[in-house]
C-alpha positions as CSV (number, residue, x, y, z in Angstrom):
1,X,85.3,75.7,37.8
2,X,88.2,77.8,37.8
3,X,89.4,80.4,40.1
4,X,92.5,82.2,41.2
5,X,94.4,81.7,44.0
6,X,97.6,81.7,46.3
7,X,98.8,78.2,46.7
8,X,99.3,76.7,50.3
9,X,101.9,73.9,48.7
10,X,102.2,72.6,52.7
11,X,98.8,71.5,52.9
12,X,97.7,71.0,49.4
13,X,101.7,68.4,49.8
14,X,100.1,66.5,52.5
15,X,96.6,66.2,51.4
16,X,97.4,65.3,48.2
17,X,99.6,62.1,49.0
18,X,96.1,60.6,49.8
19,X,94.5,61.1,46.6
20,X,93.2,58.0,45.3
21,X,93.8,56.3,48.7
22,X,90.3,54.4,50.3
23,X,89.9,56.8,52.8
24,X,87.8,59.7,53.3
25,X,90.1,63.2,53.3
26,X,88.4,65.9,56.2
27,X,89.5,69.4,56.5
28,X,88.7,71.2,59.5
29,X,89.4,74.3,60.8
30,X,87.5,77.6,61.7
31,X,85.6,79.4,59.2
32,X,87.8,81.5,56.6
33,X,90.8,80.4,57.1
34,X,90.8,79.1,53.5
35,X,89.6,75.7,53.5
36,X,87.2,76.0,50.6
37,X,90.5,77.4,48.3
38,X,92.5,74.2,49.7
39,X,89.9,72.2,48.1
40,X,90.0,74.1,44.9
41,X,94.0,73.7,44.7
42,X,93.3,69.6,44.9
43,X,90.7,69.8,42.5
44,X,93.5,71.4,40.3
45,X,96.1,69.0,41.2
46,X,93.5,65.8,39.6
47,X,92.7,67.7,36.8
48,X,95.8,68.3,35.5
49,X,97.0,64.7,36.9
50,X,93.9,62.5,36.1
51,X,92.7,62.7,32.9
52,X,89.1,62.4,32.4
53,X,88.1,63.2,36.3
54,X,84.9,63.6,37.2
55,X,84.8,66.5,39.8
56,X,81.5,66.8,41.9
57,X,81.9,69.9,43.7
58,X,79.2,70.4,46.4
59,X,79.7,74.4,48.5
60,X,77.0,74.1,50.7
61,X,77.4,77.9,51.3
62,X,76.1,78.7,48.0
63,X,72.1,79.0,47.4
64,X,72.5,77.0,44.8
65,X,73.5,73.9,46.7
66,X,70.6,74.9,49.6
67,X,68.3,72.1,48.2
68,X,71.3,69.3,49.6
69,X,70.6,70.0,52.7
70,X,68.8,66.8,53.2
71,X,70.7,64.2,53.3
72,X,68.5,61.6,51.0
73,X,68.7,64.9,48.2
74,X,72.1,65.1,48.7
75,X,72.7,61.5,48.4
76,X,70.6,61.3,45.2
77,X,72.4,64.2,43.5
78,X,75.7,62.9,43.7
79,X,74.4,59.4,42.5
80,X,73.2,61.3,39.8
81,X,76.4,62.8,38.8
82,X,79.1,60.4,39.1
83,X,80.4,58.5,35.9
84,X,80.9,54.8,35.3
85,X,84.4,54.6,35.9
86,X,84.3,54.9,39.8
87,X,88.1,55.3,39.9
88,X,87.2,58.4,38.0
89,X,84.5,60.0,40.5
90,X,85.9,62.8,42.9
91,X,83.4,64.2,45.5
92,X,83.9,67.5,47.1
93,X,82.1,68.8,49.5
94,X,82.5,72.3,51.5
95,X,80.9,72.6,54.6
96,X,79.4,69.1,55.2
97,X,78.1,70.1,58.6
98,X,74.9,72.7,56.5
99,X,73.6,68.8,55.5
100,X,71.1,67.1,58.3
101,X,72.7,63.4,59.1
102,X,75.2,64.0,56.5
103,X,77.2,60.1,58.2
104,X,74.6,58.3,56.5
105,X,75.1,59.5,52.6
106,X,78.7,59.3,53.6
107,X,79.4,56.4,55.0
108,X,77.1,55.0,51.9
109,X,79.2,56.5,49.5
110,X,82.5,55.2,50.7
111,X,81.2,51.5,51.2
112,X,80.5,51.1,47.3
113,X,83.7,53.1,46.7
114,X,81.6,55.1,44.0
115,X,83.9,58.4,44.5
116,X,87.1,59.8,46.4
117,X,85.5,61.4,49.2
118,X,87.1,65.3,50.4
119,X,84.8,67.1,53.0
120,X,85.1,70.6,55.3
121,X,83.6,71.4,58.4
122,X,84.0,74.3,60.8
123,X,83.0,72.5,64.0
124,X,85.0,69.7,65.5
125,X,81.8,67.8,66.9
126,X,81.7,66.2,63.3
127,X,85.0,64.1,64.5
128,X,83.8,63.2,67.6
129,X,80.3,62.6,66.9
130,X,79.1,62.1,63.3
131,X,82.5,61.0,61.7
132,X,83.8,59.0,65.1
133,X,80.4,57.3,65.2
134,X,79.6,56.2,61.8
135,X,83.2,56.2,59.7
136,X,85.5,55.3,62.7
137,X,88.8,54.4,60.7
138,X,87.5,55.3,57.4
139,X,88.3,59.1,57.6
140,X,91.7,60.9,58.0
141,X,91.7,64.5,59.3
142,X,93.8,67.3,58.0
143,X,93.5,70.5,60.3
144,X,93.8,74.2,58.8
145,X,94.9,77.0,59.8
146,X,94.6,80.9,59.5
147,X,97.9,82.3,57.8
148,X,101.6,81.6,59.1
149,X,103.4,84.4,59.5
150,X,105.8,82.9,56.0
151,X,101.7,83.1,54.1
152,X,101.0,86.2,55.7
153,X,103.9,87.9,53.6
154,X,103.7,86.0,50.4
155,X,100.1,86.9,50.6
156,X,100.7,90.7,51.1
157,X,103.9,90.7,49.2
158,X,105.9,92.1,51.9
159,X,109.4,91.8,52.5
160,X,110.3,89.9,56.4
161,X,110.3,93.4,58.4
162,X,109.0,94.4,61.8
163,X,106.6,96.1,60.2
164,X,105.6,93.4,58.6
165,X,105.5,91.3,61.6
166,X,103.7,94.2,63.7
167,X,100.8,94.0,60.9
168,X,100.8,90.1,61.3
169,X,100.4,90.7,64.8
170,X,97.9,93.1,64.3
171,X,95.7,92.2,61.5
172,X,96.1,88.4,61.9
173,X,96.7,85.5,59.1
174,X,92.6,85.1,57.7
175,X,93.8,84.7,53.9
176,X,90.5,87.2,52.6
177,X,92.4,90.1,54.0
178,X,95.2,90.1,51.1
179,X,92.1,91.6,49.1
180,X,91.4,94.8,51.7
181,X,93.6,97.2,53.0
182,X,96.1,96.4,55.9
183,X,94.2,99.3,57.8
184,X,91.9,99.1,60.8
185,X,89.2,100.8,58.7
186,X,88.9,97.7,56.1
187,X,90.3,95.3,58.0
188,X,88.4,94.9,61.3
189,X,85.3,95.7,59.7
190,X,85.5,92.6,57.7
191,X,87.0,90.9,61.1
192,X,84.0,91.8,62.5
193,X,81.5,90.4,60.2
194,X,83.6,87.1,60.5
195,X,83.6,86.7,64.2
196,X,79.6,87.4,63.9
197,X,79.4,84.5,61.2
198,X,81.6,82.2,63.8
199,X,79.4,82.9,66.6
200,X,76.2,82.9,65.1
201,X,76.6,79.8,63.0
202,X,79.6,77.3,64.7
203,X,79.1,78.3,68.3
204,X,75.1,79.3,68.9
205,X,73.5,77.8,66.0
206,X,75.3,74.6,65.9
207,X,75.7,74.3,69.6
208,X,72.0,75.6,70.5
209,X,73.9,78.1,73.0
210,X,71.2,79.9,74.7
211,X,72.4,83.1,76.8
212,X,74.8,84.4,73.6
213,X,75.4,87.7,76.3
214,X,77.3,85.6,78.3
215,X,79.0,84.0,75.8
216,X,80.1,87.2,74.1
217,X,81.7,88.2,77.6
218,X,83.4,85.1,77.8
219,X,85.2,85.6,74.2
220,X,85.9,88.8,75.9
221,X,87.3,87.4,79.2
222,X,89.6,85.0,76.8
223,X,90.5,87.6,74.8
224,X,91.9,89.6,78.3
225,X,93.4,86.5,79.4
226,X,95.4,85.0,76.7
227,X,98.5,83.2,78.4
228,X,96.8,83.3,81.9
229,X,96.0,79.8,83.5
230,X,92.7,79.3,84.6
231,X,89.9,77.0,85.2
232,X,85.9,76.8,84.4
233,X,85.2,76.6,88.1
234,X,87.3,80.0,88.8
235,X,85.8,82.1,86.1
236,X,82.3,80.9,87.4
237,X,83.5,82.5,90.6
238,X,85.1,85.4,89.2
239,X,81.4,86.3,87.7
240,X,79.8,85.7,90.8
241,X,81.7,88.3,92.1
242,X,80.7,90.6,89.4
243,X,77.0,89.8,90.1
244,X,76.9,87.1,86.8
245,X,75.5,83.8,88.4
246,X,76.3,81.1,86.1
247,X,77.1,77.9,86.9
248,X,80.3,75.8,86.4
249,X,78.9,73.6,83.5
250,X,77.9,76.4,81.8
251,X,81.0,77.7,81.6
252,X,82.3,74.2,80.2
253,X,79.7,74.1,77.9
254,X,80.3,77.3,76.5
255,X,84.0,76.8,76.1
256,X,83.5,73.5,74.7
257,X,81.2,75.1,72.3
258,X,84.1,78.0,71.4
259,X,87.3,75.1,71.0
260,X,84.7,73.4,68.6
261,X,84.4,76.1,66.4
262,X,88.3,76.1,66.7
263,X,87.6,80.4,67.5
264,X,89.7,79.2,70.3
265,X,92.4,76.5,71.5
266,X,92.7,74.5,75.3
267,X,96.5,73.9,75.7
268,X,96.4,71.7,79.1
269,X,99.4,71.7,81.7
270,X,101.8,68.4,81.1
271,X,104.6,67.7,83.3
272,X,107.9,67.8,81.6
273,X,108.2,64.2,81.9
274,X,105.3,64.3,80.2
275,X,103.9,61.4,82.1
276,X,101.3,63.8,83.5
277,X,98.2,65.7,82.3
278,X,96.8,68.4,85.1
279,X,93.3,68.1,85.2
280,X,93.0,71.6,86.5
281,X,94.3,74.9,85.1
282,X,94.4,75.4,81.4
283,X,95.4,78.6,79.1
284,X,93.4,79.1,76.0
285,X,94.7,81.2,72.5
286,X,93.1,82.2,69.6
287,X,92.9,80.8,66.1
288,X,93.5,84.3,64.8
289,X,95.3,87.3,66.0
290,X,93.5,90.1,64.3
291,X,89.9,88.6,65.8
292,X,91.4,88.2,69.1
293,X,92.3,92.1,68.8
294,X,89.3,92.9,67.1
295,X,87.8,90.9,70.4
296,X,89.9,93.1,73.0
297,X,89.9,96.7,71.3
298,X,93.4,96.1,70.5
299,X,95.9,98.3,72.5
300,X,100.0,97.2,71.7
301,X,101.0,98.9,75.2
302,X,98.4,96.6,77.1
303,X,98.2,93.7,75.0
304,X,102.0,93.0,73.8
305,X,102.7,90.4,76.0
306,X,99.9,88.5,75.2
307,X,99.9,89.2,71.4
308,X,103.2,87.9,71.7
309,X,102.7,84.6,73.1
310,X,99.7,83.9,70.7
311,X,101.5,84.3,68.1
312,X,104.3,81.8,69.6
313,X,101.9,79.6,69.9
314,X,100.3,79.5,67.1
315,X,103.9,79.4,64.6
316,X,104.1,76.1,66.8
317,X,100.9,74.6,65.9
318,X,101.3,75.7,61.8
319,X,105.3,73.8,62.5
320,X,102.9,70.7,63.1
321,X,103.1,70.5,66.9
322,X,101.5,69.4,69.8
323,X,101.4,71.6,72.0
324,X,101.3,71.6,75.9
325,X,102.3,74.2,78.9
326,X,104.7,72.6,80.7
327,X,105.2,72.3,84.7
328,X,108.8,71.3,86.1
329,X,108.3,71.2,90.5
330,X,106.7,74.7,90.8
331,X,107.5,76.4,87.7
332,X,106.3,76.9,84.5
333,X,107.3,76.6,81.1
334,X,105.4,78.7,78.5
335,X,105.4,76.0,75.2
336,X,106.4,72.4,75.1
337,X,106.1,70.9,71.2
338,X,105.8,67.9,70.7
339,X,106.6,66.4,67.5
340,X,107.8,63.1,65.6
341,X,109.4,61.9,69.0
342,X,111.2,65.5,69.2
343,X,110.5,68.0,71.2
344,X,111.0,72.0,72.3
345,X,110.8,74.2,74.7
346,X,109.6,78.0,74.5
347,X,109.7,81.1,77.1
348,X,107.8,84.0,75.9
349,X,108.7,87.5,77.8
350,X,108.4,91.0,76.0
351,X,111.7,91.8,77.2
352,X,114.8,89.7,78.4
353,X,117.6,93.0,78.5
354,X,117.0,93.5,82.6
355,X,119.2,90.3,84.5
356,X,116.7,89.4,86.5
357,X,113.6,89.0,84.3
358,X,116.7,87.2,82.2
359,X,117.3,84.8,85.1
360,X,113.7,84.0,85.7
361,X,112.6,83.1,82.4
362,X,116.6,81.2,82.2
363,X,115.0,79.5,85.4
364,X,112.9,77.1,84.1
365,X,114.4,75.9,80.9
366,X,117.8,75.1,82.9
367,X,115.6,72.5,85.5
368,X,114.8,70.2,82.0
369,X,117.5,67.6,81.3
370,X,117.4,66.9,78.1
371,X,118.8,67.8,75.1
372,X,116.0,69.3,73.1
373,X,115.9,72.7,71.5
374,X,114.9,75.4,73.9
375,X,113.9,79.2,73.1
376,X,113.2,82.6,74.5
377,X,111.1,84.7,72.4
378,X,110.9,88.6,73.4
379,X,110.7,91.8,71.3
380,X,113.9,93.3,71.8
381,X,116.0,93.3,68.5
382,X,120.0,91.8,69.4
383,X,121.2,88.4,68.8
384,X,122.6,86.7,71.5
385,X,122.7,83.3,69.8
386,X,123.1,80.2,71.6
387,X,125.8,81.9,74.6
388,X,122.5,82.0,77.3
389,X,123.5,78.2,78.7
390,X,122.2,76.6,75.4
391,X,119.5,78.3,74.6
392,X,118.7,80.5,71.7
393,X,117.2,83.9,72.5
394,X,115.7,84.9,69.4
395,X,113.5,88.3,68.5
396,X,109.8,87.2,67.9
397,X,110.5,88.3,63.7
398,X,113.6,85.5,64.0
399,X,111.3,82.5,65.7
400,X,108.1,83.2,63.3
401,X,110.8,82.5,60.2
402,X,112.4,79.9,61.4
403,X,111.4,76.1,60.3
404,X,111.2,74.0,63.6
């Protein structure tokens, strides 16, 4: 099988160190955001390594795979197609959530080391519940993400501009797009069809979500309140008020249900110390900007700020972060990373040029005492370098370039 493709060399690098390694490889991640092509580069990468491999490749998306779908089928098919020479045999399998039970075949395969074993699944239950269950300590997980802002131009072949970033920001990183027109037309008509996929399949199929009307206002109600802290128990109220009775564990439910289809991310509030994690109070951003838009009826005059600070957010999490929102006494900190034992700190504001917002976002960054990296990100277009009491004000097109 061959097909063409835009190499991700960062994730294809870090998978591939484990190729031939007794462990199983799992890539998750929300649907489209290239996944199935990851797998396609590491089939690539053994072929022209390994000669003679024997690549089983399994997309359950395909109608020609539908008969897999039981797990005894599945298990017999690959029997039937492996070679001899186990060290040979490479399994790969896109989707692995479509098969029913699909730990048993798997955890069969890997005990008589028949094949080297790479799976994808769009839901994060398989990690904590088939995987964690049956293959705890066998399995290695590899997370993937929509386009980086770096992709999002080699993809488009477009020069680092703030038109370019202004169409990042707006259309989002989902790698499909590099085949439509950057234009709201194309664009957020196949966005569209996307989020319907991600809803109907990851969140109320998989999840056996019930009231989907209420779920579709909650995406909304995240979508209006990216950046905002909030709690389960205070939008539960907040519908109340609108009439909506739905109960607090409904509410968890559902956003469990939308984090595990990674449509959306919980950051939780850490002290600075980072000896504490704050039970209550919690922000949530999206896994792509153009279906968070597409979510909202994207407006730039009402919607910049929070654009923004999704978009900080996620260039942390494709720099290989951890990230938390940071409380010092009674401020806040927009982003702390966390990273190899390093760490940063991030303020998002739209603008910085007025003192006083200047001061106020300088505020909380100035009460941390260590010597970590700490950052301002805004719109406006000057450089004032590192002469802010140490920390780097940078324009939003200078921080999604940078390598942190």
């Amino acid at each position: 099988m061959k097909e063409s493709f835009i190499s991700r060399e960062k994730y294809v690098e870090k998978i591939g160190m484990f190729i031939g390694k007794n462990i199983i490889k799992v890539l998750t991640g929300q649907r489209r955001v290239g996944k199935s092509y990851i797998l396609l580069q590491l089939m690539d990468e053994i072929r022209s390594s390994i000669a003679g491999a024997n690549i089983i490749y399994i997309n359950l998306e395909l109608e020609k795979f539908r008969h897999l779908k039981n797990s005894q089928v599945f298990y017999d098919y690959v029997i039937s197609n492996l070679v001899e020479n186990d060290a040979l045999n490479y399994l790969f399998i896109d989707e692995i959530q479509e098969i029913a039970d699909f730990q048993y075949p798997i955890r069969s395969l890997f005990a008589e080391q028949k094949c080297d074993i790479f799976i994808t699944g769009s839901n994060a239950y398989i990690l904590s519940g088939e995987l964690a269950t049956f293959l705890s300590g066998r399995y290695i997980n590899f997370e993937i993400h929509s386009l980086s802002y770096k992709e999002f131009q080699q993809f488009h072949k477009l020069d680092n501009s703030q038109q370019t970033v202004e169409k990042y920001l707006t259309f989002g990183g989902l790698p499909f797009l590099k085949n439509l027109e950057l234009s709201e037309n194309q664009s957020f008509e196949y966005l569209k069809n996307v989020y319907s996929t991600i809803l109907l399949k990851d969140v109320v199929s998989r999840e056996k979500i019930r009231n989907v009307a209420f779920l579709e206002n909650l995406v909304a109600y995240l979508a209006d309140n990216v950046g905002s802290l909030f709690s389960a128990l205070n939008i539960s109220k907040y519908l109340k008020s609108q009439r909506i009775d739905i109960s607090t564990q409904v509410v968890i439910n559902y956003l469990r249900a939308l984090t595990n289809s990674y449509f959306v991310h919980k950051v939780v509030r850490s002290d600075v110390a980072g000896l504490k994690i704050f039970e209550i109070g919690e922000k949530y951003y999206f896994e792509d900007l153009g279906l968070r838009n597409l979510v909202s009826g994207f407006s730039v005059a009402k919607d910049i700020a929070k654009i923004l600070e999704n978009a900080v957010y996620l260039h942390l999490i494709h720099s290989g972060y951890d990230v938390f929102v940071g409380k010092i006494g009674d401020k806040e900190i927009d982003f702390i990373g966390k990273k190899n034992g390093t760490k940063i700190y991030v303020q998002v504001s739209v603008t910085i040029l007025e003192e006083k917002t200047r001061e106020r976002e300088l505020s909380s960054l100035m009460l941390v005492q260590d010597n970590f990296a700490k950052f301002i990100v805004t719109l406006n277009d000057f450089h004032l370098g590192n002469n802010l009491k140490g920390v780097q004000c940078l324009n939003i097109k200078e921080f999604l370039e940078m390598s942190i």
